[in-house]
C-alpha positions in Angstrom: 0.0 0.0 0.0 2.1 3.4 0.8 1.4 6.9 -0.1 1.3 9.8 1.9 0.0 9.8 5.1 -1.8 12.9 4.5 -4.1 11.6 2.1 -7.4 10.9 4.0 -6.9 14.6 5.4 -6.5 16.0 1.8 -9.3 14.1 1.3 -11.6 14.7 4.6 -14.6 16.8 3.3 -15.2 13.7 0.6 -14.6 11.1 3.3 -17.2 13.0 5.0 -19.5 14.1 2.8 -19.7 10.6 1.1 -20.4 9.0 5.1 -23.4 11.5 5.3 -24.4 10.3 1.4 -24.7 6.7 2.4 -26.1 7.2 6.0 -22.9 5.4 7.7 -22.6 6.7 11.6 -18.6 7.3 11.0 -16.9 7.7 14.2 -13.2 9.9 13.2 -10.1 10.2 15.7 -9.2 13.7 15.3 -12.0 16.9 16.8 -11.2 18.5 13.3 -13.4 15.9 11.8 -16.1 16.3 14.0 -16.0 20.1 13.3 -16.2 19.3 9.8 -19.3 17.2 9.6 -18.5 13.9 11.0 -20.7 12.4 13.4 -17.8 11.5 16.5 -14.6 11.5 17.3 -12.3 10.0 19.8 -8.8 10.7 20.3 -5.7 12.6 21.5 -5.8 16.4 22.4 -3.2 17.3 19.4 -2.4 20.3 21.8 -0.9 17.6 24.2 0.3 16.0 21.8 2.2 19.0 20.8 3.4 20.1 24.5 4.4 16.9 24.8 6.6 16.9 21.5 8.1 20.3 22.6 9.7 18.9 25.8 10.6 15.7 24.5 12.4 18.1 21.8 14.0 20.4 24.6 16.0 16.8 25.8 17.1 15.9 23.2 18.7 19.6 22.5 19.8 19.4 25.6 22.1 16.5 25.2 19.8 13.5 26.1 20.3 10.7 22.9 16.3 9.9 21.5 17.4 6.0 21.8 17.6 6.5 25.9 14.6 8.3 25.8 11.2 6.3 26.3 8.0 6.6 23.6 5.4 7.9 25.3 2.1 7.5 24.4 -1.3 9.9 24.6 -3.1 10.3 27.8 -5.6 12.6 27.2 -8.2 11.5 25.4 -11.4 13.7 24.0 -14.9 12.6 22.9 -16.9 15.1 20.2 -20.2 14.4 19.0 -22.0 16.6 16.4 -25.6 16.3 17.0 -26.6 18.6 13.4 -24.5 15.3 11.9 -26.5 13.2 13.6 -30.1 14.4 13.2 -29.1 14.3 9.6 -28.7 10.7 9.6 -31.6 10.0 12.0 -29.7 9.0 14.7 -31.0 9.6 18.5 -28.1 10.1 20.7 -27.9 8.8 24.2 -28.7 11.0 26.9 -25.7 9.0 28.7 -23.2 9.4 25.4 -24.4 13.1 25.7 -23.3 13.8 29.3 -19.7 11.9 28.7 -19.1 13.7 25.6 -16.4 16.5 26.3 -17.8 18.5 23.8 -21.3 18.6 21.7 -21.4 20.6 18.4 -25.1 21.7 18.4 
């Protein structure tokens, strides 16, 4: 397989738009997708994820070797829903999945 790694993100209105077309309740791992039209998302906080990469960058200038240093892996996690998205596709939300979501796009 291959290619760039950026290709679904190139290609994320499409993705989107073509998930709405055919009614599929797509669930995304990235907010930006959310905010874009998708139904969910779970994932990292990229702001974290960014923080994170900062000091792990600030070692390593700082003489530490990136083979001694460990991978570290997320530990924030967020949860968007996008009720318009969901309506659209006639889905009723959970009143539960409502209250855990950390953010719902009205």
């Amino acid at each position: 397989m291959g290619g760039s790694p950026y290709f679904a993100w190139s290609r994320r209105d499409q993705i989107i738009a073509l998930a709405q077309q055919h009614a599929i309740p797509a669930i995304y791992s990235l907010r930006d997708w959310t905010i874009a039209g998708g139904l969910m998302s779970y994932g990292p906080i990229l702001s974290d994820i960014y923080h994170r990469l900062g000091l792990y960058a600030a070692k390593i200038l700082r003489g530490a070797k990136p083979a001694d240093l460990p991978v570290e892996q997320s530990y924030r996690f967020e949860h968007v829903l996008n009720l318009k998205t969901a309506r659209a596709l006639g889905l009723e939300i959970s009143p539960m999945l409502l209250a855990r979501a950390d953010e719902v796009i009205e």
